[in-house]
N, CA, C and O atoms as a MOPAC input file, in Angstrom:
PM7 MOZYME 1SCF
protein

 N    111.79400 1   123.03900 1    51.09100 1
 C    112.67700 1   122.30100 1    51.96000 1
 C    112.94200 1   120.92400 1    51.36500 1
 O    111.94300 1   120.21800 1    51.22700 1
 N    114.09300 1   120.42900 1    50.99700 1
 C    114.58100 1   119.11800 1    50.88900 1
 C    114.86300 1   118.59900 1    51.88600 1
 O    115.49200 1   119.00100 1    52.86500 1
 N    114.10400 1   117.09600 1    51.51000 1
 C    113.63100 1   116.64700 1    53.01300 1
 C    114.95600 1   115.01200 1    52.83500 1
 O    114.94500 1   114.04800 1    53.60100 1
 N    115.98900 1   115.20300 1    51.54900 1
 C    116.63600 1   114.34800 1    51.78400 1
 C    118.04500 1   115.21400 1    51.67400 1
 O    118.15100 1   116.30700 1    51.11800 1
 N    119.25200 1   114.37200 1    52.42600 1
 C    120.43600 1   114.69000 1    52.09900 1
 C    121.49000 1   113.78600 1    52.67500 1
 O    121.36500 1   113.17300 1    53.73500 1
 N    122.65900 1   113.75200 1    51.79200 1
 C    123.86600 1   112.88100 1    52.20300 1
 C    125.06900 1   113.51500 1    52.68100 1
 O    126.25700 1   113.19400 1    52.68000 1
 N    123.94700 1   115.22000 1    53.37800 1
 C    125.75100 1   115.77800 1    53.88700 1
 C    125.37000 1   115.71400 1    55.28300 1
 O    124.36000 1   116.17800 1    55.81100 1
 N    126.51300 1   114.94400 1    55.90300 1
 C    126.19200 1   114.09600 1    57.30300 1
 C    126.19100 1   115.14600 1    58.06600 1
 O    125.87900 1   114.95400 1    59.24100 1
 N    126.50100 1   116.40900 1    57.67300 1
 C    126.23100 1   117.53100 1    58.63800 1
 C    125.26600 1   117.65600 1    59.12700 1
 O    125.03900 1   117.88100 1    60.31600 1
 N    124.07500 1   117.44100 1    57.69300 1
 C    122.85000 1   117.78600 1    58.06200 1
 C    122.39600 1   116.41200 1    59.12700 1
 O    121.20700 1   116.16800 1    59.33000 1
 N    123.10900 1   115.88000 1    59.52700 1
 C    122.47400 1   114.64300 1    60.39900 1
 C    122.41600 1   114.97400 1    61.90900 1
 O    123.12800 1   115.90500 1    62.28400 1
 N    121.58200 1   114.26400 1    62.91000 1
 C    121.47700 1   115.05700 1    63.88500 1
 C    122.20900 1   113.73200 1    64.82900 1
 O    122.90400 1   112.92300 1    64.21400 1
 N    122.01500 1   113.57600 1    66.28600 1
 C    123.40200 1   112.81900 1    66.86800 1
 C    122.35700 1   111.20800 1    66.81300 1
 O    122.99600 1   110.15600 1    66.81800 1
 N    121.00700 1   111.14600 1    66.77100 1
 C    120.36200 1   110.01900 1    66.62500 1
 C    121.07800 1   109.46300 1    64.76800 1
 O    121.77600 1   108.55800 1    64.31000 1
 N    120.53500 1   110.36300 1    64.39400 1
 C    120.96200 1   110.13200 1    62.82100 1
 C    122.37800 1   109.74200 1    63.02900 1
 O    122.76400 1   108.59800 1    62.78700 1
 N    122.92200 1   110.39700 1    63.34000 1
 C    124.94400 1   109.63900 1    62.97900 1
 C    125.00100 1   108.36200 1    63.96100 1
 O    125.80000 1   107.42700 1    63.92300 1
 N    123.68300 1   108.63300 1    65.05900 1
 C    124.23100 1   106.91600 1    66.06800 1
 C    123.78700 1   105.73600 1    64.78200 1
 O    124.57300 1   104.83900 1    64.47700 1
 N    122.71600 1   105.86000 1    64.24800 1
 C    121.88600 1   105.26400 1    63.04700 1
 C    122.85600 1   104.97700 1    62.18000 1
 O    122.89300 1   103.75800 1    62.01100 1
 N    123.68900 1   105.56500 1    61.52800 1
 C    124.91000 1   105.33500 1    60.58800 1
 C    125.66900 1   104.73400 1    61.16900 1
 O    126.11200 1   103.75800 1    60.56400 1
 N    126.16900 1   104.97000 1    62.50700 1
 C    127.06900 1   104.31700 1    63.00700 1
 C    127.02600 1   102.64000 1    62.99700 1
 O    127.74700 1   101.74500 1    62.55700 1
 N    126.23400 1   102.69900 1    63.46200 1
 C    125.27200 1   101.36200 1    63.19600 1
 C    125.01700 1   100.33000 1    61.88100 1
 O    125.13000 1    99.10600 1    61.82000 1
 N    124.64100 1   101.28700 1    60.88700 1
 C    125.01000 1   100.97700 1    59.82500 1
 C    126.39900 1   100.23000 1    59.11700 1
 O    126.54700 1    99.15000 1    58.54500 1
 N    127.17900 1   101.16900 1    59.39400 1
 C    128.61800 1   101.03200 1    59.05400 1
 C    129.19100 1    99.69300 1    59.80600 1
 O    129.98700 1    98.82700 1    59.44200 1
 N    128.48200 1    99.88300 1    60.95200 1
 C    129.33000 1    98.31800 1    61.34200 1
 C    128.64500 1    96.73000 1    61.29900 1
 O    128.68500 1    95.75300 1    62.04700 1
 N    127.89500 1    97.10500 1    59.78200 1
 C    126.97700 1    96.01800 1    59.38600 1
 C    127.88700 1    95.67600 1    58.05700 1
 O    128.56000 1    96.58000 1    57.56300 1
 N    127.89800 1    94.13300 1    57.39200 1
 C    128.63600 1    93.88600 1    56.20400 1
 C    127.56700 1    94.56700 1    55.19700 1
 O    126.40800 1    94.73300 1    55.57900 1
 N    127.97900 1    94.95400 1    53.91100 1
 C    126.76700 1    95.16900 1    52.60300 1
 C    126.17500 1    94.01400 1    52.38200 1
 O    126.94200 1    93.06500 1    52.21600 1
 N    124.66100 1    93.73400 1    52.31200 1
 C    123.64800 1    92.95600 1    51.68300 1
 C    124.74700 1    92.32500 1    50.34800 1
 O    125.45400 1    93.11500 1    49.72200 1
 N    124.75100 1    91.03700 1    50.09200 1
 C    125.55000 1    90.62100 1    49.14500 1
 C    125.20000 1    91.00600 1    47.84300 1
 O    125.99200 1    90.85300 1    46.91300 1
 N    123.94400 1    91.55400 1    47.67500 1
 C    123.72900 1    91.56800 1    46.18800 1
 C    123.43200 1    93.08900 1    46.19500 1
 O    122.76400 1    93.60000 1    45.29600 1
 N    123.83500 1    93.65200 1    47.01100 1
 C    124.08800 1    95.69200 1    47.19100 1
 C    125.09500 1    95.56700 1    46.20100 1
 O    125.68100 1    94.51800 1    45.93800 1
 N    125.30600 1    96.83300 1    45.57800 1
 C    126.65800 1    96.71000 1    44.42700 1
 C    127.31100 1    98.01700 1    45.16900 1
 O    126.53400 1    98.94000 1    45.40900 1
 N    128.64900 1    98.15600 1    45.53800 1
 C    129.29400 1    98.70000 1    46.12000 1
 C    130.05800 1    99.79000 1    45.28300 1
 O    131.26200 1    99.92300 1    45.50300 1
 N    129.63200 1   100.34200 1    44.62200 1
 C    129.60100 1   101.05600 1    43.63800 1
 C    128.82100 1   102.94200 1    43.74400 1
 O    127.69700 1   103.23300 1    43.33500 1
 N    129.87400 1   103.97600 1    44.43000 1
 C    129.69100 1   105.10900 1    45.08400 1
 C    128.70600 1   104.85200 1    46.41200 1
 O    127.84300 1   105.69800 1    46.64500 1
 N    128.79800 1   104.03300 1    47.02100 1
 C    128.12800 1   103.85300 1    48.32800 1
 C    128.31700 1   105.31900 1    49.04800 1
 O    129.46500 1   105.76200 1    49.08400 1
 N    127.07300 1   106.23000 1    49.72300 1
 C    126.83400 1   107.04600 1    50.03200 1
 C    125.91700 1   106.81100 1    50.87800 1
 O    124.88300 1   106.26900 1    50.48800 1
 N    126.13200 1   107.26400 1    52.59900 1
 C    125.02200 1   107.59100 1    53.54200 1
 C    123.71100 1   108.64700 1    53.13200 1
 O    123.95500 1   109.34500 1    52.14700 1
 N    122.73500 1   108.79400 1    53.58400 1
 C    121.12600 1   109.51800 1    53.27800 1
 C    120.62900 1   109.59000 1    54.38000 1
 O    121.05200 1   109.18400 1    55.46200 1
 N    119.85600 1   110.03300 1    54.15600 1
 C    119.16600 1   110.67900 1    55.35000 1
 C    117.42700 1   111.32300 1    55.19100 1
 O    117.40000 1   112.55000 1    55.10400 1
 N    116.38300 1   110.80200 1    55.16000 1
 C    115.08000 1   111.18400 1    54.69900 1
 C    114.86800 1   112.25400 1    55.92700 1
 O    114.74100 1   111.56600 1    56.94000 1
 N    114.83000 1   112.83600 1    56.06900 1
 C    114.32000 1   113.89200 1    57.10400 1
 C    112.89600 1   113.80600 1    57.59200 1
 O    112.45500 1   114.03400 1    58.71800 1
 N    112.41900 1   113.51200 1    56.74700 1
 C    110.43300 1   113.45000 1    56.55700 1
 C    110.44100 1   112.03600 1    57.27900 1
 O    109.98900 1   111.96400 1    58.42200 1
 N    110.85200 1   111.11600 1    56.75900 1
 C    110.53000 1   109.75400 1    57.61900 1
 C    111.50200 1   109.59000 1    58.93800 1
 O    111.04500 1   109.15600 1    59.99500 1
 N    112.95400 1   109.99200 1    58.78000 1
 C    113.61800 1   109.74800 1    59.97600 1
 C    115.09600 1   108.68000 1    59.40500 1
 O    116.25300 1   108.52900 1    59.79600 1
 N    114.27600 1   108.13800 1    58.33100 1
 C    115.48400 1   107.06100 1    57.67200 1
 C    117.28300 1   107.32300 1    57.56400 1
 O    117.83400 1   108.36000 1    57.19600 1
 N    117.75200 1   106.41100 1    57.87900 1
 C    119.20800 1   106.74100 1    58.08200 1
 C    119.35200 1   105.46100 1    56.67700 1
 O    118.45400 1   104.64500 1    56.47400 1
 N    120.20800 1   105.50200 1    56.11900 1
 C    120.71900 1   104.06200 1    54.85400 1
 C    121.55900 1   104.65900 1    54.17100 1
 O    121.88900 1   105.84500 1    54.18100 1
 N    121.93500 1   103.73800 1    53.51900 1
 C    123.17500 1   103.75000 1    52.26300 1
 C    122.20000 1   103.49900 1    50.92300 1
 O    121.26500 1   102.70400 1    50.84300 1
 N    122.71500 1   104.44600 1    49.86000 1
 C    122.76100 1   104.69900 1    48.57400 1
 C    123.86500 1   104.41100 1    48.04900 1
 O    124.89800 1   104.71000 1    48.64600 1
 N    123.91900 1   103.56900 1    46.44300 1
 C    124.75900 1   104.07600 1    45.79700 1
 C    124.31200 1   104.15700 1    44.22100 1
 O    123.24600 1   104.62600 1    43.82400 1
 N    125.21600 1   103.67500 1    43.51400 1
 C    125.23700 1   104.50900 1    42.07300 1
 C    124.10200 1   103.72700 1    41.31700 1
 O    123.47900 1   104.30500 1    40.42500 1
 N    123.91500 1   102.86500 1    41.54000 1
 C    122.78700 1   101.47200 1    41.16800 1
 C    120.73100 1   102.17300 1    41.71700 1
 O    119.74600 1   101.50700 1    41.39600 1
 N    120.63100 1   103.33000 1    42.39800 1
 C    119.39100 1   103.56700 1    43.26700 1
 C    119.78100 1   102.28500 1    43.87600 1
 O    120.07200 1   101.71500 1    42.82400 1
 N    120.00500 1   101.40400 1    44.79000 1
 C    119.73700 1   100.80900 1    46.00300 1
 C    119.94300 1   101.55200 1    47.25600 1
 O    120.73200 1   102.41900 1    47.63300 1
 N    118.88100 1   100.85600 1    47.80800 1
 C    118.92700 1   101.50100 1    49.07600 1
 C    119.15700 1   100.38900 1    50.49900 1
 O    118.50000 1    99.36400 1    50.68300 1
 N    120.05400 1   100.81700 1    51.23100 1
 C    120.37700 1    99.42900 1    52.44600 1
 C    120.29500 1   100.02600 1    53.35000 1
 O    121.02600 1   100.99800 1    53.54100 1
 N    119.08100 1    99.50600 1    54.47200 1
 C    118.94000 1   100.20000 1    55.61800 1
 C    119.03600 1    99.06600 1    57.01700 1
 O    119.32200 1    97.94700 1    56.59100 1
 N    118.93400 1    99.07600 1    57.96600 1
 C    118.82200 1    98.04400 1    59.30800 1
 C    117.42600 1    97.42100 1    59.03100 1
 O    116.45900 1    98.16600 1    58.87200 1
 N    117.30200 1    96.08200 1    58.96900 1
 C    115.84300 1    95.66200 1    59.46600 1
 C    116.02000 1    95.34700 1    60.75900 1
 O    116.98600 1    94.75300 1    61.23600 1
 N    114.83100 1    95.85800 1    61.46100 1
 C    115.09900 1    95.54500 1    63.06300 1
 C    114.75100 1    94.54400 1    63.78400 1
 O    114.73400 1    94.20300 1    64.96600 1
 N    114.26300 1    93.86000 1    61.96200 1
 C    113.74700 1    92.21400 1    63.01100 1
 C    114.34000 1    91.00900 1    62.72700 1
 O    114.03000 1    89.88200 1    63.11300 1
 N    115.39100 1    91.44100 1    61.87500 1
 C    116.41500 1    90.85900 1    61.72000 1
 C    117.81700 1    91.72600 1    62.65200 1
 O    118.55500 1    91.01600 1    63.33500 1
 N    117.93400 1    92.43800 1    62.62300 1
 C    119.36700 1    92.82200 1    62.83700 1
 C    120.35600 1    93.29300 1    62.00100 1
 O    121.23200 1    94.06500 1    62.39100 1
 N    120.24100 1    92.74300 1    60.52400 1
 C    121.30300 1    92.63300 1    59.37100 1
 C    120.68500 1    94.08600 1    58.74100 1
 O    119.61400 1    94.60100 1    59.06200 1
 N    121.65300 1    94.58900 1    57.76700 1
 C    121.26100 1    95.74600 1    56.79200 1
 C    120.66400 1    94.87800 1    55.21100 1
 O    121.36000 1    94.18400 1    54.47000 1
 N    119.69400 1    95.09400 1    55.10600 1
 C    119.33600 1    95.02500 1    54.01600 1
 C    118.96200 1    95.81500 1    53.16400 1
 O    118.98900 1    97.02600 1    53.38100 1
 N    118.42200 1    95.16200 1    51.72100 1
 C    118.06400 1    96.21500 1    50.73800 1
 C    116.93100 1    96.27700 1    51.31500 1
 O    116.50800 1    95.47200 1    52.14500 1
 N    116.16500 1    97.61800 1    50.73900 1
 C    114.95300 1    98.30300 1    51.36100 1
 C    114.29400 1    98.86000 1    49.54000 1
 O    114.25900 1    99.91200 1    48.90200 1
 N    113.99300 1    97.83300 1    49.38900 1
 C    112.58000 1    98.14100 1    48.27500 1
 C    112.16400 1    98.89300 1    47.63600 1
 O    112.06200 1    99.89200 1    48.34700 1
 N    111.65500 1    99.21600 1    46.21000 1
 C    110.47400 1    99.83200 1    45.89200 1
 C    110.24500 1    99.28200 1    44.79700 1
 O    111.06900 1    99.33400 1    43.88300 1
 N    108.71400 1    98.45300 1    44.64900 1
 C    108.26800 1    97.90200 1    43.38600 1
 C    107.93000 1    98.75600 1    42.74900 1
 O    107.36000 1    99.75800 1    43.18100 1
 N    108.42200 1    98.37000 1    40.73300 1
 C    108.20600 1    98.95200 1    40.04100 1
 C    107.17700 1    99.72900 1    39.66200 1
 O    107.48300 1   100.76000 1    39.06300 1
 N    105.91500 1    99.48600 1    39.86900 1
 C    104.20400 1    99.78400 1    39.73200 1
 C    103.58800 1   100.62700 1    40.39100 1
 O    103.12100 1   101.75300 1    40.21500 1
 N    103.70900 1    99.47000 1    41.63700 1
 C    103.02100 1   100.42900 1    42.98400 1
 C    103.67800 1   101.15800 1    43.63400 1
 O    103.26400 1   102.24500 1    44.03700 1
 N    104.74600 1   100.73200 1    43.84200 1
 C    105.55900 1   102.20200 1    44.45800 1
 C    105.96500 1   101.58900 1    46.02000 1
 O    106.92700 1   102.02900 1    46.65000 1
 N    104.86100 1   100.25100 1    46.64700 1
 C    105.20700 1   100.04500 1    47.28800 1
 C    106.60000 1    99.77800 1    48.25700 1
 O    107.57700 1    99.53700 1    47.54700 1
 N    106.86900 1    99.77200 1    49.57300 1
 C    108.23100 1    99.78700 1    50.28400 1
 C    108.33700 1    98.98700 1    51.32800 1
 O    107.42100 1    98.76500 1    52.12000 1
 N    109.63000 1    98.44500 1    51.38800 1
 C    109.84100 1    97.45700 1    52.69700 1
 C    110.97300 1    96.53900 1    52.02800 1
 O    111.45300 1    96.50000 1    50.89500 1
 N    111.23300 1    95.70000 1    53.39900 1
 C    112.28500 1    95.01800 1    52.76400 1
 C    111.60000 1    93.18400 1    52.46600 1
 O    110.63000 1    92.89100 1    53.16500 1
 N    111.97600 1    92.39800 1    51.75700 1
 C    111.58300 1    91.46200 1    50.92300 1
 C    110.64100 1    91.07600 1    52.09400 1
 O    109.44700 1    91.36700 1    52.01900 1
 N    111.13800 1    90.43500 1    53.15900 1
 C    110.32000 1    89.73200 1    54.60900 1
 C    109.17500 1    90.62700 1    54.19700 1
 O    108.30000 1    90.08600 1    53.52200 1
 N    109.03600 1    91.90300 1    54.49000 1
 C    108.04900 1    92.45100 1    54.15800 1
 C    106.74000 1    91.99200 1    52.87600 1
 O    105.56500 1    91.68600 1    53.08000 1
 N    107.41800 1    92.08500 1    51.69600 1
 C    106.41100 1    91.52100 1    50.91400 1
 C    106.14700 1    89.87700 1    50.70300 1
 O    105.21400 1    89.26200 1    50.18800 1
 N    107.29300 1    89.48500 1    51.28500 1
 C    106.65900 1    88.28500 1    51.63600 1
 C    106.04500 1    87.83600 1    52.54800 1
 O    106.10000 1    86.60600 1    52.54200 1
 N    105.29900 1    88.36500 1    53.59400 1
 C    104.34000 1    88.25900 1    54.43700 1
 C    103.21100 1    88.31000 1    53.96200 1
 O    102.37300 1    88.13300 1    54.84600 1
 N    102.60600 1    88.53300 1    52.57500 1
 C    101.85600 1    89.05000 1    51.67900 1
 C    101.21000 1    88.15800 1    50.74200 1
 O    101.99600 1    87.65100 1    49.94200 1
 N    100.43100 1    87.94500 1    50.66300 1
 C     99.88100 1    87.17200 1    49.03700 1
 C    100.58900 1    87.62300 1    47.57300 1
 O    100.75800 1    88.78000 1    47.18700 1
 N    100.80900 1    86.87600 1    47.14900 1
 C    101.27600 1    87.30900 1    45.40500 1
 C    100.13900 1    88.09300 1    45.22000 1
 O    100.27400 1    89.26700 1    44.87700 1
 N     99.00900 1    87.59200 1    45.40500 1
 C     97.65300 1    88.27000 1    45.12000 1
 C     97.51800 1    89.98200 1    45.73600 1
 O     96.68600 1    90.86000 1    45.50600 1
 N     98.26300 1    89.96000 1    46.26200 1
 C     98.54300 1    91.77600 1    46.74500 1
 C     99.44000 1    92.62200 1    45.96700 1
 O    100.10800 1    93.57600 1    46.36700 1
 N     99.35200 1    92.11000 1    44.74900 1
 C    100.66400 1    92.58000 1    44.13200 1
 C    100.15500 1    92.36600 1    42.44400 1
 O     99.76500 1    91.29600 1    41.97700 1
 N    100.24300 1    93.35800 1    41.87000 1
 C    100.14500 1    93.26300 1    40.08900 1
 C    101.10100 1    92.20500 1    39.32400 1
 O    102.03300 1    91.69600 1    39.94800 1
 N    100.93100 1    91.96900 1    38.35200 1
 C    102.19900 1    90.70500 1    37.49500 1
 C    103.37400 1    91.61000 1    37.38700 1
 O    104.53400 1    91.20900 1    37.49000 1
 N    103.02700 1    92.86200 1    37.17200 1
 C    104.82600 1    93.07100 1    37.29800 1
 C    105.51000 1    93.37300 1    38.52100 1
 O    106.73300 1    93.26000 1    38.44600 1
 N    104.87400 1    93.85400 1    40.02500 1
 C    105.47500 1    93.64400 1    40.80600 1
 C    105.50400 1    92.44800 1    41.54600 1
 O    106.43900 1    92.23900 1    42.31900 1
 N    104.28800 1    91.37100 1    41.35300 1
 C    104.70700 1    90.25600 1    41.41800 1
 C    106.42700 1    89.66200 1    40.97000 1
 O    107.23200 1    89.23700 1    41.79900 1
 N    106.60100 1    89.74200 1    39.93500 1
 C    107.74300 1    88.83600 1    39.44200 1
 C    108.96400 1    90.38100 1    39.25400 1
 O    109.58400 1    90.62000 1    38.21800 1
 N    109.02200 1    91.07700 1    40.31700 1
 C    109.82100 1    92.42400 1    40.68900 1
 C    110.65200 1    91.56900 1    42.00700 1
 O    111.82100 1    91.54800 1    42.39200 1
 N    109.16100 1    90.78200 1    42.52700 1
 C    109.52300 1    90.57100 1    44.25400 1
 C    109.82600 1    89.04800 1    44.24100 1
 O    110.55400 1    88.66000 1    45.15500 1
 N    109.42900 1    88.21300 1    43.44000 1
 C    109.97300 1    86.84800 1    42.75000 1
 C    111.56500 1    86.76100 1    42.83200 1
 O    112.36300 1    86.12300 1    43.51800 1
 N    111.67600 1    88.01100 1    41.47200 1
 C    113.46000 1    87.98300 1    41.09400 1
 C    114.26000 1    88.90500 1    42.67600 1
 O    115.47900 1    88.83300 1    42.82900 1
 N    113.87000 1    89.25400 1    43.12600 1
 C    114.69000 1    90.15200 1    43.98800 1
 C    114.51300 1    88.97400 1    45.54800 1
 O    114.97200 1    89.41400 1    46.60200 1
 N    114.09200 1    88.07100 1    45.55400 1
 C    114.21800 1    86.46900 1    46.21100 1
 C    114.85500 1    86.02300 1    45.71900 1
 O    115.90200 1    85.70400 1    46.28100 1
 N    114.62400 1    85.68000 1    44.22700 1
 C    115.87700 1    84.55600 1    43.52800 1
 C    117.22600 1    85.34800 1    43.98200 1
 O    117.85800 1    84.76900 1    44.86500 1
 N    117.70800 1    86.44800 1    43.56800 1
 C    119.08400 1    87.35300 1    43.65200 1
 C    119.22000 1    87.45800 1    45.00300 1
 O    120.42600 1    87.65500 1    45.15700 1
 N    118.57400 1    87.44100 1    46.32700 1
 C    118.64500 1    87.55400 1    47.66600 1
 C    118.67500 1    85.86200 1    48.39600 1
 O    119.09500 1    85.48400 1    49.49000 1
 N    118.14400 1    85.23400 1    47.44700 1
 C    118.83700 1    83.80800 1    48.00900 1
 C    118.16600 1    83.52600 1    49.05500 1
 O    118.65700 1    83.08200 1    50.09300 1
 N    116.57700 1    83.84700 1    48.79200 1
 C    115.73700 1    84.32600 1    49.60000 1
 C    114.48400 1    82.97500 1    49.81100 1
 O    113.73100 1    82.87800 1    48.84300 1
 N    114.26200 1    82.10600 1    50.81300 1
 C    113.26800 1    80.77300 1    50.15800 1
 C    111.82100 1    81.57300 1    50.21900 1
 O    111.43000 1    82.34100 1    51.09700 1
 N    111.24700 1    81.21300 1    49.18500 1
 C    109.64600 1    81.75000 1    49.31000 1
 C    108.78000 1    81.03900 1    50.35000 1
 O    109.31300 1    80.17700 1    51.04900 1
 N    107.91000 1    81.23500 1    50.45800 1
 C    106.62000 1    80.78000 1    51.53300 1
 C    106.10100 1    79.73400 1    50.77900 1
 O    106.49000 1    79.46200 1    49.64300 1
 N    105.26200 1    79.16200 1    51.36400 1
 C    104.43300 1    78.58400 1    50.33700 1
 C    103.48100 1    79.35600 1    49.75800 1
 O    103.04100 1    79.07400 1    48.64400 1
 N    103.04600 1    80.45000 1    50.47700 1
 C    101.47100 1    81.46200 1    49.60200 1
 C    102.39500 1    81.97000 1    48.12400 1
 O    101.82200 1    82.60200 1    47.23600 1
 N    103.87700 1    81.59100 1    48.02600 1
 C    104.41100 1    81.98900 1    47.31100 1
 C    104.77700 1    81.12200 1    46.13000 1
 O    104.88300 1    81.49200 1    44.96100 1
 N    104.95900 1    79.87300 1    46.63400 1
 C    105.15900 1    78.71400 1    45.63800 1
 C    104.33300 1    78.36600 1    44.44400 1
 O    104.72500 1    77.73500 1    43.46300 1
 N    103.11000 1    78.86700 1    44.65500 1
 C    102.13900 1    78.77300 1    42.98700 1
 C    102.67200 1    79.95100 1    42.56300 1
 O    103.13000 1    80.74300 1    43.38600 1
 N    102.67800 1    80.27400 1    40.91400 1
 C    102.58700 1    81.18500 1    40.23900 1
 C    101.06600 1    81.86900 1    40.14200 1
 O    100.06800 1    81.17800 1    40.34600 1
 N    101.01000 1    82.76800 1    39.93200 1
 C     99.87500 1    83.33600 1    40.37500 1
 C     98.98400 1    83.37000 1    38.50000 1
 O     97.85100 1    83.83000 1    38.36300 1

């Protein structure tokens, strides 16, 4: 069983309210708009946009806005930036450290202070 797909058929009426939703959010500015395609994880429930770049833009719900939705290079870890920045650098290897650094600088994103030393 493939537990992902972008044929909105396979979406159920929560899933298309979820898109709907989506759609009437602007793209994350630094999303590249480039074959933008709806998804659908079946296994988690996830509704977001894909496109030709692997990004992925989903709702954060504690914001409101669609953002990019993560995955560091290493660990594999997921979430959107707020997410790892709630975090110690120290929770994080040197290369996904400076994964989650640059994807702040390009998101225009201010760091914390647990963030302001280099580690």
């Amino acid at each position: 069983m493939s537990y992902y797909t972008e044929n909105i058929g396979e979406f159920g009426s929560r899933e298309r309210e979820m898109l709907r939703e989506i759609l009437s959010k602007p793209l994350p500015d630094n999303f590249s708009d480039d074959e933008v395609k709806p998804a659908f994880n079946k296994g988690s429930g996830y509704v977001f946009l894909v496109n030709a770049d692997y990004q992925c833009a989903m709702i954060n719900h504690e914001t409101g806005s669609l953002e990019i939705f993560h995955n560091t290079p290493d660990q594999g870890d997921e979430g959107f930036l707020s997410d790892f920045l709630k975090s110690s650098p120290d929770d994080y290897n040197g290369h996904d450290e400076r994964y989650i650094r640059e994807q702040a600088e390009n998101e225009k994103v201010e760091l914390p202070a647990t963030w302001m030393e280099e580690s």
